[in-house]
C-alpha positions as CSV (number, residue, x, y, z in Angstrom):
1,X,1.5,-10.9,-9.6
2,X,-0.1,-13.9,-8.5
3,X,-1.7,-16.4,-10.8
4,X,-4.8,-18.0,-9.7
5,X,-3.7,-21.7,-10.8
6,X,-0.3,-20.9,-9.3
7,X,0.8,-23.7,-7.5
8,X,2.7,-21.4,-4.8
9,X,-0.1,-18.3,-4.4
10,X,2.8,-16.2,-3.0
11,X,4.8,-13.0,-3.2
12,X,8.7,-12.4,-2.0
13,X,9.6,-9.2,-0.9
14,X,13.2,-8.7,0.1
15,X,14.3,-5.4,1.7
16,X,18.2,-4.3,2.5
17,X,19.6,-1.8,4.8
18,X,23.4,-0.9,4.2
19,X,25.9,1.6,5.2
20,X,29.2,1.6,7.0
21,X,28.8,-0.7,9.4
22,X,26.9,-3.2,8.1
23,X,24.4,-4.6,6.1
24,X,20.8,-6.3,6.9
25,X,18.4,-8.1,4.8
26,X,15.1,-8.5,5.2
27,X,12.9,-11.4,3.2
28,X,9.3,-11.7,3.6
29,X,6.7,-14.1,1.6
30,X,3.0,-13.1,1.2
31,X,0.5,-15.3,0.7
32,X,-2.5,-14.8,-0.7
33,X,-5.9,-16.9,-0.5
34,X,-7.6,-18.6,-3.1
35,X,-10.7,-16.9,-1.9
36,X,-11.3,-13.6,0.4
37,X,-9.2,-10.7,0.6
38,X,-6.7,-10.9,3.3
39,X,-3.3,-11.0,2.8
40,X,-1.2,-13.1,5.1
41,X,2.9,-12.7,5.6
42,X,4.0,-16.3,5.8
43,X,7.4,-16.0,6.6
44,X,9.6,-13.1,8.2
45,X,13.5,-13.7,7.9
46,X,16.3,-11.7,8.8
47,X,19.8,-11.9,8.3
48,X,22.9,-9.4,9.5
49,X,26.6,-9.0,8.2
50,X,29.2,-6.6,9.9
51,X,30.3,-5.0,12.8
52,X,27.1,-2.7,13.6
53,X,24.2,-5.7,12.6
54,X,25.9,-9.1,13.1
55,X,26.4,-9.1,17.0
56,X,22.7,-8.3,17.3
57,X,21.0,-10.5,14.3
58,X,23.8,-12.9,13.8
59,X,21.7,-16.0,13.5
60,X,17.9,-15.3,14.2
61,X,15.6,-16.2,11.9
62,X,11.6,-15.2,12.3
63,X,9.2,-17.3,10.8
64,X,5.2,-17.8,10.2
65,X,4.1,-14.8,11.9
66,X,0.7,-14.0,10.8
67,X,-0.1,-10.4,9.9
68,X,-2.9,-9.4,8.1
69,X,-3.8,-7.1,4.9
70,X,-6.5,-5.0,4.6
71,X,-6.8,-1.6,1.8
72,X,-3.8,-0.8,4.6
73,X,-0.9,-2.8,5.5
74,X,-0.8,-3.2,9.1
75,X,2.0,-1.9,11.6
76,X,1.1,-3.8,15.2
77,X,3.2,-7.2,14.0
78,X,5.9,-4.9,12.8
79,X,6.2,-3.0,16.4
80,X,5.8,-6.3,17.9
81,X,9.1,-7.3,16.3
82,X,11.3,-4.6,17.0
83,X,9.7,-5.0,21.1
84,X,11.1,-8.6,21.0
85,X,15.1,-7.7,21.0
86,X,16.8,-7.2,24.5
87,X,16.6,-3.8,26.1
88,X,20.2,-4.1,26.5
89,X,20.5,-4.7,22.5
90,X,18.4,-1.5,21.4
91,X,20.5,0.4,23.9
92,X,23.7,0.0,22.7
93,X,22.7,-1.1,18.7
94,X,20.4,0.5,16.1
95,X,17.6,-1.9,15.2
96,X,15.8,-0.8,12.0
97,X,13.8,-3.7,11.5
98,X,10.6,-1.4,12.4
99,X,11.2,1.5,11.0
100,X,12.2,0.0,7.7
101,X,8.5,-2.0,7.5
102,X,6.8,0.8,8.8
103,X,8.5,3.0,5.9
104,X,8.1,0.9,3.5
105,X,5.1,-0.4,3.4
106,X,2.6,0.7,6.4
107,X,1.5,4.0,4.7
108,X,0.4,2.0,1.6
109,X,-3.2,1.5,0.0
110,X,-4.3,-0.7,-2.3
111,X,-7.5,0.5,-4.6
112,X,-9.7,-1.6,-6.6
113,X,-12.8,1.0,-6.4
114,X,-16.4,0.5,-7.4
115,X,-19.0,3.1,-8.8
116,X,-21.5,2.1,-6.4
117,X,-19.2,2.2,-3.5
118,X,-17.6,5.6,-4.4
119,X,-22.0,6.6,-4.2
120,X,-22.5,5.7,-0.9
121,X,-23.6,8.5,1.7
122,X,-21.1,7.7,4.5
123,X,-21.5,8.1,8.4
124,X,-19.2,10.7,9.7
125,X,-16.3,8.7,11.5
126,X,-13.1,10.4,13.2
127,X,-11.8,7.4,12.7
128,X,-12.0,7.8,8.9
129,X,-10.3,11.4,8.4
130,X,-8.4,11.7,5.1
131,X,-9.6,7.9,4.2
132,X,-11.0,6.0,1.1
133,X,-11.0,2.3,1.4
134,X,-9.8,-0.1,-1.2
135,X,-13.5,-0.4,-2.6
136,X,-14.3,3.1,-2.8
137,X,-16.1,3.8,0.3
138,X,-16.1,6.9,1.8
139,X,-15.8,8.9,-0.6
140,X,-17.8,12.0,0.6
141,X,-16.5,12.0,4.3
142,X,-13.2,12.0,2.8
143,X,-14.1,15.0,0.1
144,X,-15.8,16.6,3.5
145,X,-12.7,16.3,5.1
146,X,-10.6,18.0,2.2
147,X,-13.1,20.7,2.1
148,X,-13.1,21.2,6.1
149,X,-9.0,21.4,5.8
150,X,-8.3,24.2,3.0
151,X,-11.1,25.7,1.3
152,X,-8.5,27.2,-1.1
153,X,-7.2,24.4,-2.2
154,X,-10.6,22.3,-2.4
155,X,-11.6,25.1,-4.6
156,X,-8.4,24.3,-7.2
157,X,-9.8,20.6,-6.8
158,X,-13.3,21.8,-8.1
159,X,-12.1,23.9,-10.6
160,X,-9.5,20.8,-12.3
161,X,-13.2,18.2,-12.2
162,X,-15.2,21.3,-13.7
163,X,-12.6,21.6,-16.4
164,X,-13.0,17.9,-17.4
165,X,-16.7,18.0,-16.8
166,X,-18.3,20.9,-18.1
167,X,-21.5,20.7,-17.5
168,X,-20.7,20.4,-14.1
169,X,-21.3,24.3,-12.2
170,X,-19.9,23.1,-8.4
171,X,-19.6,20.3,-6.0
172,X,-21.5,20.1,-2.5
173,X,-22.0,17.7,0.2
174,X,-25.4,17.8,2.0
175,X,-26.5,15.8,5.3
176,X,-27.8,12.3,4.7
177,X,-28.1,9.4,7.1
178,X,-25.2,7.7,5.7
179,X,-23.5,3.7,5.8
180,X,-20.8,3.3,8.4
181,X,-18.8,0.3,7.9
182,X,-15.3,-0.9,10.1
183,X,-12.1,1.0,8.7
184,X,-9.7,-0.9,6.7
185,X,-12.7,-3.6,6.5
186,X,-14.9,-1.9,4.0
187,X,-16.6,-5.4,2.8
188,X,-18.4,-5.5,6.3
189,X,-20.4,-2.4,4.7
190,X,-23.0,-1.5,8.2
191,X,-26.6,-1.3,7.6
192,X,-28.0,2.5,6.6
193,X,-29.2,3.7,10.2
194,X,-30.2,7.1,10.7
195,X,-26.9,8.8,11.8
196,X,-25.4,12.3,10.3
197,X,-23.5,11.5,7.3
198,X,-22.6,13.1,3.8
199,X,-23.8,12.7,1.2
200,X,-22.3,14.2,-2.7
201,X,-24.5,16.2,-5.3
202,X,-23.0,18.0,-8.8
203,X,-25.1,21.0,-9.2
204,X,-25.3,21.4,-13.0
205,X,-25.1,24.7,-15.0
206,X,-28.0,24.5,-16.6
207,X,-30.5,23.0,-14.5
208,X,-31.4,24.0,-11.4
209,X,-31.4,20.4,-10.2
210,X,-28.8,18.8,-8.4
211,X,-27.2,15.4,-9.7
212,X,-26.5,13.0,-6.5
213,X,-23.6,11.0,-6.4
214,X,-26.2,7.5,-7.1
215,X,-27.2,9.0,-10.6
216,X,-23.9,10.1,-11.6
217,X,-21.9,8.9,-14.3
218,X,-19.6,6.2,-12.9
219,X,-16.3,8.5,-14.7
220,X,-17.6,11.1,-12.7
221,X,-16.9,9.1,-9.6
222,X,-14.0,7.9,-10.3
223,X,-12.4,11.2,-11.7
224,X,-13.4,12.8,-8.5
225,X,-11.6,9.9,-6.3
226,X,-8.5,10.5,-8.3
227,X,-8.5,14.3,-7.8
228,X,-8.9,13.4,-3.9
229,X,-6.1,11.9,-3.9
230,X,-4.3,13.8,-5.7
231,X,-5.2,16.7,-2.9
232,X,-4.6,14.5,0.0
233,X,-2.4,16.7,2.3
234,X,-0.2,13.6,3.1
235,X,-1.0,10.7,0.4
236,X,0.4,7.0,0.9
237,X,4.0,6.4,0.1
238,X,2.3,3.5,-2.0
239,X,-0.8,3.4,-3.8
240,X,-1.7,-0.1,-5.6
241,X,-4.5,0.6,-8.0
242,X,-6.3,-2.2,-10.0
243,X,-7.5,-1.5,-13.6
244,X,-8.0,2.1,-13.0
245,X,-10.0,2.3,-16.5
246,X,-13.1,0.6,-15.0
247,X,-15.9,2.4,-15.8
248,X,-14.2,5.3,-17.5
249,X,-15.0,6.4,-21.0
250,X,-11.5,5.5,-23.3
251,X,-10.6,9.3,-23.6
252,X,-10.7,9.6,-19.7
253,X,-8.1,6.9,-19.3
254,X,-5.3,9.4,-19.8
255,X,-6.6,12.2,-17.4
256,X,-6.6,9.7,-15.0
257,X,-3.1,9.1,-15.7
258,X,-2.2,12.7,-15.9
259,X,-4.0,13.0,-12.2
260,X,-1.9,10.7,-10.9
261,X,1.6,11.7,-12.6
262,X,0.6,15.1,-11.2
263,X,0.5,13.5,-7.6
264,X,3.8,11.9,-7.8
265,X,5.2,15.3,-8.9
266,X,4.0,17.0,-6.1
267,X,5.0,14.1,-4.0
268,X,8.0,12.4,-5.2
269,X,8.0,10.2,-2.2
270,X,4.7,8.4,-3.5
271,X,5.2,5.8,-5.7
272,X,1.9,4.5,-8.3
273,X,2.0,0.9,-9.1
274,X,-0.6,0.0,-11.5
275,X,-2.4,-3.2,-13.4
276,X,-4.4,-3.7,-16.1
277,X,-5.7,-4.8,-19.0
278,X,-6.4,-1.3,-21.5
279,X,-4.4,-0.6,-24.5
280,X,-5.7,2.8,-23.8
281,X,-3.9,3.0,-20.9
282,X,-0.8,1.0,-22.0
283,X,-0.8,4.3,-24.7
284,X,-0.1,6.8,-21.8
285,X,2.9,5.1,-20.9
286,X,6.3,4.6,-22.1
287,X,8.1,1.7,-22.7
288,X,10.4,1.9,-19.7
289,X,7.3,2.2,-17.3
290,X,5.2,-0.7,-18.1
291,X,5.9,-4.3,-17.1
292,X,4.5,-7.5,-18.7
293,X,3.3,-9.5,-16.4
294,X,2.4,-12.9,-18.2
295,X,2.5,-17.0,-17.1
296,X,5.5,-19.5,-18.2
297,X,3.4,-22.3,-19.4
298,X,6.2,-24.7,-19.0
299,X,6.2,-24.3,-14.8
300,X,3.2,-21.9,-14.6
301,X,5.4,-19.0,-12.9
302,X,4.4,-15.6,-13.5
303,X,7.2,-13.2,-15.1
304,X,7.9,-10.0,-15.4
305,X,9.3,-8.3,-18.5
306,X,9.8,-4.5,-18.8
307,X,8.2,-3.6,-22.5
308,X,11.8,-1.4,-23.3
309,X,14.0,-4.6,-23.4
310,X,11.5,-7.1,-25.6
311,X,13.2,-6.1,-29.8
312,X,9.7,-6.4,-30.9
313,X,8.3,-3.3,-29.2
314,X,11.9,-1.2,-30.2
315,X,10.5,-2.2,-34.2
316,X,6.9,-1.9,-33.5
317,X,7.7,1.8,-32.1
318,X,7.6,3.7,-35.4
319,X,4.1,2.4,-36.5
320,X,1.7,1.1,-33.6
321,X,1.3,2.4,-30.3
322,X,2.5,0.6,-27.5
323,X,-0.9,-0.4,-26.6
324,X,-1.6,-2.1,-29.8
325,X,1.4,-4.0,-29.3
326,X,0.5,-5.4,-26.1
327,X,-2.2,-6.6,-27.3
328,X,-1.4,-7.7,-30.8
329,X,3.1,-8.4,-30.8
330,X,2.6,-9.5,-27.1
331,X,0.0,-12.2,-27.2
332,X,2.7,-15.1,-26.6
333,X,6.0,-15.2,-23.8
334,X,8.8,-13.1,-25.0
335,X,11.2,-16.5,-26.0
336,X,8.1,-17.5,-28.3
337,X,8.0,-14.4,-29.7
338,X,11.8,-13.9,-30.6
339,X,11.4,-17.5,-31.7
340,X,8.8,-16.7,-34.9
């Protein structure tokens, strides 16, 4: 949501608690570098109303405390936060403030996946159980671990990827010295060193020769990722995926849509927040579900409009798809638009 010639590279996210006896409001900026990948939370504040909040919050304000983004949002600031009220305060009044970050945004993972990264043999790690970072590393300790966990219901995973690729007869992992690389920091990929790791082969039907993960077709890979996560026994409350079509064929971009409409069905808590720039994906969406996100030229501001409330795509409905009028009705602001 950030514009790279933004003047103010940041994000707001406000968060309120209510109920009977009280309210509290929580507003926090993230700002995000110009180069890099780290994620920093400028500003923390917090505000209180009520009989329950206001005696304990009424006043205090938390600013420029520094905490750090990876492929997961970190907790440690968060905990830090709730430590720093009185003993006497958390004894006799409820303080949320911790629970609500950790809620909302701790178990989340952001995903911009690469083919060659979802290849890599990976170092068995305990560390890494039931873990894919944002790049796409670790895929096969994290297949490993799915297998290792239910058998029965790896097998239903094999079974959906066999049904999209035919040719396909069964998935294995076999031992191979694998990468290693710090979790939540998979750009600091390790050196290959000769420790037990996994590594993933397709074993075809007709061909008694086994397709590794490096040879693979990159929609392979990435279907495969998305089934993983849709069989994660306890996926992210949030999942931020960036341009999910990357290396998949155009008729693929919908079972990777289906995959993950599937996971939110099984887990209605998780919520799928996606970007990019495919008609093809637009198409397997409805109007209500997709937001425009495009820059005011007049202060440079980045807006959001949702596609169901622009009159253009309500008269466009009955003869293009909503992907072709993204990219054709939807080339200019929405108040340019109207105004032709």
């Amino acid at each position: 949501l950030v514009h790279s010639s933004a003047e103010d590279p940041e994000v707001e996210i406000s968060l309120t608690l209510e109920d009977a006896g009280g309210e509290i409001k929580t507003r926090l900026i993230a700002e995000f570098p110009r180069t890099g990948n780290s994620v920093t939370w400028k500003s923390l504040d917090v505000s209180a109303t009520g009989e329950r909040y206001g005696r304990v919050l009424d006043g205090i304000q938390m600013r420029n405390r520094p905490m750090t983004l990876n492929s997961q949002f970190s907790i440690s600031a968060a905990s830090k936060l709730a430590g720093e009220r009185s003993i006497q305060a958390r004894s006799h009044f409820h303080w949320p403030m911790a629970e609500i970050l950790i809620e909302k945004l701790a178990n989340s993972w952001y995903l911009r996946w690469s083919a060659r990264n979802l290849a890599l043999p990976t170092a068995l790690n305990a560390q890494r159980r039931f873990r894919i970072e944002s790049n796409g590393f670790g895929l096969p300790t994290l297949i490993d671990d799915l297998l290792n966990y239910d058998r029965h219901r790896f097998g239903d995973l094999e079974r959906e990827f066999i049904e999209l690729f035919p040719d396909v007869r069964s998935i294995a992992l076999v031992q191979q010295p694998g990468y290693d690389s710090p979790v939540d920091q998979p750009d600091e990929t390790l050196p290959l060193k000769p420790s037990p790791g996994k590594q993933i082969v397709f074993r075809l039907r007709q061909s008694n020769y086994d397709l590794p993960a490096s040879q693979a077709a990159e929609g392979m890979l990435y279907v495969l990722g998305y089934l993983a996560l849709l069989y994660l026994p306890d996926p992210p409350r949030v999942l931020l995926i960036e341009e999910p079509e990357n290396g998949i064929h155009p008729h693929r971009v919908a079972d990777i849509v289906r995959l993950l409409r599937r996971l939110i069905e099984r887990h209605p808590s998780t919520q799928v927040v996606l970007t990019s720039h495919s008609p093809y994906l637009v198409d397997a969406f409805e109007p209500h579900e997709v937001t425009w996100c495009h820059r005011d030229p007049e202060d440079n501001r980045v807006r959001l409009t949702r596609l169901d409330t622009l009159p253009e795509v309500q008269r466009s409905l009955s003869v293009f798809s909503l992907g072709e009028i993204w990219t054709g009705e939807l080339e200019t602001p929405p108040a340019a638009a109207e105004s032709r």
